[in-house]
Residue frames as qw, qx, qy, qz and C-alpha x, y, z in Angstrom:
[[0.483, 0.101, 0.870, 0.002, 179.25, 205.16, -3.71],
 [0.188, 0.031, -0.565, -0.803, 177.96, 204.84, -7.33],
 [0.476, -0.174, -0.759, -0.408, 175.37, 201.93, -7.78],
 [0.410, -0.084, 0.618, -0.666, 173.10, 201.39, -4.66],
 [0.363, -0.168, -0.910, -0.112, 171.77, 198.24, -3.76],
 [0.318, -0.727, -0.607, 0.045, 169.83, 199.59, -1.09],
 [0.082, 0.088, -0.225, 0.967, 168.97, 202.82, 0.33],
 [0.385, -0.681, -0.561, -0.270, 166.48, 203.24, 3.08],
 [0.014, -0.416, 0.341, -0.843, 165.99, 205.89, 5.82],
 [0.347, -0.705, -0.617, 0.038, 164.22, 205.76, 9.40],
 [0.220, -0.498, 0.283, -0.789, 163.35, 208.87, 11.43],
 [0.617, -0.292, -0.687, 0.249, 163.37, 208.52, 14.77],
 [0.491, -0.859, 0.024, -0.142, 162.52, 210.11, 18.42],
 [0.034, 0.641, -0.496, 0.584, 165.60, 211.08, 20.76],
 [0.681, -0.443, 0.196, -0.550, 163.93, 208.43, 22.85],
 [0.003, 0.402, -0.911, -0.091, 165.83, 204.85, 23.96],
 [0.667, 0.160, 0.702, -0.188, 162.83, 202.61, 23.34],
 [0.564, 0.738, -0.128, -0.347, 163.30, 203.93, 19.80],
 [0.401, -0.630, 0.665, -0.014, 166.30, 201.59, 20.15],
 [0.619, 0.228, 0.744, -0.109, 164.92, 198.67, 18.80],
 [0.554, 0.750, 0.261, -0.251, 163.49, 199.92, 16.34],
 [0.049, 0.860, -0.478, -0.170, 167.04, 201.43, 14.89],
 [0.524, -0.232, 0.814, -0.089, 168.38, 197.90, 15.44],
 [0.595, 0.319, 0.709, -0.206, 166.01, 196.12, 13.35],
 [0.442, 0.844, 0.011, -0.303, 166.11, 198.89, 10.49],
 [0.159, 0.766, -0.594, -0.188, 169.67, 198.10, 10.01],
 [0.369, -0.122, 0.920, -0.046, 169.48, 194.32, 10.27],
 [0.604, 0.483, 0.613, -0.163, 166.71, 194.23, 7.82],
 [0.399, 0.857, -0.289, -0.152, 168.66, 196.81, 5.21],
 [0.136, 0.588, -0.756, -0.254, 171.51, 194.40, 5.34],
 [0.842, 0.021, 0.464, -0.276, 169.50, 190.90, 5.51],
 [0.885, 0.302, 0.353, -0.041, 170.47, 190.11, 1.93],
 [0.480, 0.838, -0.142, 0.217, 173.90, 191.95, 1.55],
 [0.304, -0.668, 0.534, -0.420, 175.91, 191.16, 4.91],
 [0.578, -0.114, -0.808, 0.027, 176.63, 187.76, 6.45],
 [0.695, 0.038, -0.587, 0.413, 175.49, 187.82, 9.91],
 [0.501, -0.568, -0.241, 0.607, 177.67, 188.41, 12.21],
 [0.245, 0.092, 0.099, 0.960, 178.57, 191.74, 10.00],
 [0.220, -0.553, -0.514, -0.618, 175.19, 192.47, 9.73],
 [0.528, -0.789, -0.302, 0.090, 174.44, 192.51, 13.52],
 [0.551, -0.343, -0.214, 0.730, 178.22, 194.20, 14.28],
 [0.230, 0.315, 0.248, 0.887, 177.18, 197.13, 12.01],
 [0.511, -0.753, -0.379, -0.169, 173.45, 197.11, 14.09],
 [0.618, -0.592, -0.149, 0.496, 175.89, 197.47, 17.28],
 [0.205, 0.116, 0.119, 0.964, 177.99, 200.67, 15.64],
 [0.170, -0.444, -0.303, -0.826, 174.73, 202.50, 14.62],
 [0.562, -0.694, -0.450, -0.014, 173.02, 201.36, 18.41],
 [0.693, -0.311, -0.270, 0.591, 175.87, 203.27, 19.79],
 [0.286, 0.129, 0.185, 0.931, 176.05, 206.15, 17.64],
 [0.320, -0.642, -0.247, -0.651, 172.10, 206.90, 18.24],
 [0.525, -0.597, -0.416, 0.442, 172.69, 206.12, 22.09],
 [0.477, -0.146, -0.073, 0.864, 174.93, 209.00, 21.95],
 [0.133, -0.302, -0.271, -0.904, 173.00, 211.03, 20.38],
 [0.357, -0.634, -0.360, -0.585, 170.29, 210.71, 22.91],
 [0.686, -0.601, -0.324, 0.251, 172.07, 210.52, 25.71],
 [0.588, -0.196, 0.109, 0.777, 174.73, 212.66, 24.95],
 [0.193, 0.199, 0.430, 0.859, 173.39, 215.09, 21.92],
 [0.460, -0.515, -0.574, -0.441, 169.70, 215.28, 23.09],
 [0.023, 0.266, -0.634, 0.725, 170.81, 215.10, 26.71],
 [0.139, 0.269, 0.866, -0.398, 167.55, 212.93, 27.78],
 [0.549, 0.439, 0.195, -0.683, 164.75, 214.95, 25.79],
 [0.428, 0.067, 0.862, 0.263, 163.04, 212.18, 24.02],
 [0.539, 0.703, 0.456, -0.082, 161.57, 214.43, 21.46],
 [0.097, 0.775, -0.353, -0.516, 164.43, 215.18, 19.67],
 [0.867, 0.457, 0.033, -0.198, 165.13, 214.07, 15.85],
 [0.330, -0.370, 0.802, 0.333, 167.57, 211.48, 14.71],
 [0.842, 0.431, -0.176, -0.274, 167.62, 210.24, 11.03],
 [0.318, -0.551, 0.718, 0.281, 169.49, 207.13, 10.02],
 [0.799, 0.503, -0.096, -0.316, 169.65, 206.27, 6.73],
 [0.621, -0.324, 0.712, 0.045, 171.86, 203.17, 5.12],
 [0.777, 0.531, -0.174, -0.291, 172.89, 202.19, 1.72],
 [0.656, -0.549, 0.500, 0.136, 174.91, 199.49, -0.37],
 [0.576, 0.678, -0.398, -0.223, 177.17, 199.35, -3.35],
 [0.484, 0.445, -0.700, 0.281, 178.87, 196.32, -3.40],
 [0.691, -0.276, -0.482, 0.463, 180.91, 195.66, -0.54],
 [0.156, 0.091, -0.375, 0.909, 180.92, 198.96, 0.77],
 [0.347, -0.710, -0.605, -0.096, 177.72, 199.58, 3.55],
 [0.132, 0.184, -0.198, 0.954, 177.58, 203.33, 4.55],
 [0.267, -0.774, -0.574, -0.018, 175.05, 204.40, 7.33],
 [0.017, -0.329, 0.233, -0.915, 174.45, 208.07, 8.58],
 [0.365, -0.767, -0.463, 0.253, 172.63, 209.19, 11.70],
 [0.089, 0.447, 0.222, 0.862, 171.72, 212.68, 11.62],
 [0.294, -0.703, -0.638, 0.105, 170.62, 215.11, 14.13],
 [0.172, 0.720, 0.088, 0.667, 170.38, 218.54, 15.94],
 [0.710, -0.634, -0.289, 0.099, 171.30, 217.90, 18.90],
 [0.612, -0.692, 0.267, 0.275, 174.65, 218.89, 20.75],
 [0.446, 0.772, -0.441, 0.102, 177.56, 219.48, 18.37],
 [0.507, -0.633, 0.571, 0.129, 180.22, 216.96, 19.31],
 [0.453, 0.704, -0.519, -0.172, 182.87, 215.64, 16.88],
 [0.868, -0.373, 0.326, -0.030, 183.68, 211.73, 17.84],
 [0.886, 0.389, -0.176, 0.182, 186.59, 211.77, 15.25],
 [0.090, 0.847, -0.087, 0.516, 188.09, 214.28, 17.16],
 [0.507, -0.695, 0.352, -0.370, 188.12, 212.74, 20.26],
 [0.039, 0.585, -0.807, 0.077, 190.79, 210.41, 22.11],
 [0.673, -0.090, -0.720, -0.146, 191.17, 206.69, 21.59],
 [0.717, -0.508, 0.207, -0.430, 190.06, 204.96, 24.93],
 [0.119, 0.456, -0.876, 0.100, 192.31, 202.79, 26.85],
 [0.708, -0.270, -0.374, -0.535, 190.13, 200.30, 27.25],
 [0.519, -0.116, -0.705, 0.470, 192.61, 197.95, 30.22],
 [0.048, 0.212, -0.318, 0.923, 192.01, 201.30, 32.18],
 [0.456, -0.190, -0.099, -0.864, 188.70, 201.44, 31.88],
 [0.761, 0.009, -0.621, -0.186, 188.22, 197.93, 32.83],
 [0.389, 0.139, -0.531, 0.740, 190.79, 198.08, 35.31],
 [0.151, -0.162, 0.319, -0.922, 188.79, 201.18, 36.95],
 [0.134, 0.296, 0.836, -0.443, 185.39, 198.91, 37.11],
 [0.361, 0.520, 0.139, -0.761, 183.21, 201.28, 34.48],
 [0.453, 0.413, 0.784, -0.101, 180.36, 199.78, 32.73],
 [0.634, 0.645, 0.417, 0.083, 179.77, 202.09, 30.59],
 [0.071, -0.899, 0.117, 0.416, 181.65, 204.42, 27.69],
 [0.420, -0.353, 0.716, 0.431, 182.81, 202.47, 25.39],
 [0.551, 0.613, 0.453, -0.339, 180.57, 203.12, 22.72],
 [0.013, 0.911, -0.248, -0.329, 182.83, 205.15, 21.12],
 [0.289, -0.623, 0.709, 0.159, 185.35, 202.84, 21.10],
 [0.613, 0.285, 0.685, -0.270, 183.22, 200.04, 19.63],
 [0.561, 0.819, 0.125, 0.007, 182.10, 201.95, 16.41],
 [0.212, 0.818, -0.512, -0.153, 185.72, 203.02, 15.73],
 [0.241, -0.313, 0.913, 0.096, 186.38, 199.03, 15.84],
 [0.641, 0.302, 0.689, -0.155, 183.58, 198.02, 13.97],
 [0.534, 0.810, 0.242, -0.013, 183.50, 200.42, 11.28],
 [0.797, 0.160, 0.113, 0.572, 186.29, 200.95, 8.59],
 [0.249, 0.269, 0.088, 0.926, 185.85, 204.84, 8.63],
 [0.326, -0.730, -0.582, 0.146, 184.04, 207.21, 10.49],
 [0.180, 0.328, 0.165, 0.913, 183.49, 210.94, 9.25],
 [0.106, -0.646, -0.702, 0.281, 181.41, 213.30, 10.94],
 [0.212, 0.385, 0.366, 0.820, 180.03, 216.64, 9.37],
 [0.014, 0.542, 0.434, -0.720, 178.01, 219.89, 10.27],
 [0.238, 0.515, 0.697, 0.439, 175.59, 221.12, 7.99],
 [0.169, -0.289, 0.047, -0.941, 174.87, 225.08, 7.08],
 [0.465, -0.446, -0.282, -0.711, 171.40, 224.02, 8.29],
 [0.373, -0.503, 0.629, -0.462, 172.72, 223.25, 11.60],
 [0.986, -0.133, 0.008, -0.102, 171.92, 218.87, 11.50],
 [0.098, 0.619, -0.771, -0.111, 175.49, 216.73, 12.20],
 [0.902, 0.235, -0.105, -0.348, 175.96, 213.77, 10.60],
 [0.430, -0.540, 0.723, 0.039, 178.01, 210.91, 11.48],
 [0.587, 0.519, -0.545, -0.300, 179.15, 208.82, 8.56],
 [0.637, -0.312, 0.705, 0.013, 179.97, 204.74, 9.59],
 [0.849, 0.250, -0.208, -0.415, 181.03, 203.01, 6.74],
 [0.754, -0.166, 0.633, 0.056, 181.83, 199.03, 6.58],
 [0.589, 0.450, -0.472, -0.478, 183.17, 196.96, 3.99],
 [0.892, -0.097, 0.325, -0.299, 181.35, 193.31, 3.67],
 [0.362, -0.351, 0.850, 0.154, 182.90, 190.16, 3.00],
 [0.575, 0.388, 0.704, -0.153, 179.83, 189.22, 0.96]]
């Protein structure tokens, strides 16, 4: 992205009451660039991607570090979340049938699936200095 209309960052705790907080950061970075409903579907991507990371990357220790930072050029809204947790690669991994999963009665796992329908792309990296970074970007109607 060239021009940036916004670019702001929170740090955060590995912890799920930090939830909120995450939420809000990204609904208030797009308040005046997003209609909406984009604005809240992009909140839902980036509530999913730090779940994971603290349920998944962190494995429950709520004192591990997650940045997520968020800019916008235009129509194109690119958030990262950044951490040092667990090493897992969500481009990497298989689409979810979601009838199945329905079918089978299970509540929860579909996080995944979610952010790869909300967001237009979705890179994830490993840094020499050991942080991965998961890349969501959107492009707005506004």
């Amino acid at each position: 992205m060239n021009a940036r209309d916004t670019l702001a960052r929170l740090d955060v705790r590995s912890d799920p009451a930090e939830l909120s907080r995450v939420r809000a950061f990204v609904l208030r970075a797009l308040e005046t660039k997003a209609r909406d409903t984009e604005a809240y579907l992009v909140a839902q991507a980036v509530d999913e991607a730090v779940s994971n990371v603290i349920e998944h990357g962190y494995g429950g220790d709520p004192e591990g570090a997650i940045e997520v930072g968020i800019e916008v050029a235009g129509r194109d809204c690119r958030v990262w979340v950044r951490d040092t947790g667990c090493w897992f690669d969500p481009t990497e991994a298989a689409e979810i049938d979601v009838e199945r999963h329905v079918r089978e009665g299970r509540s929860r796992g579909l996080g995944l699936y979610l952010m790869r329908a909300i967001a237009d792309d979705i890179r994830y990296e490993r840094t020499d200095d050991g942080w991965h970074e998961l890349y969501l970007e959107k492009h707005l109607a506004q």
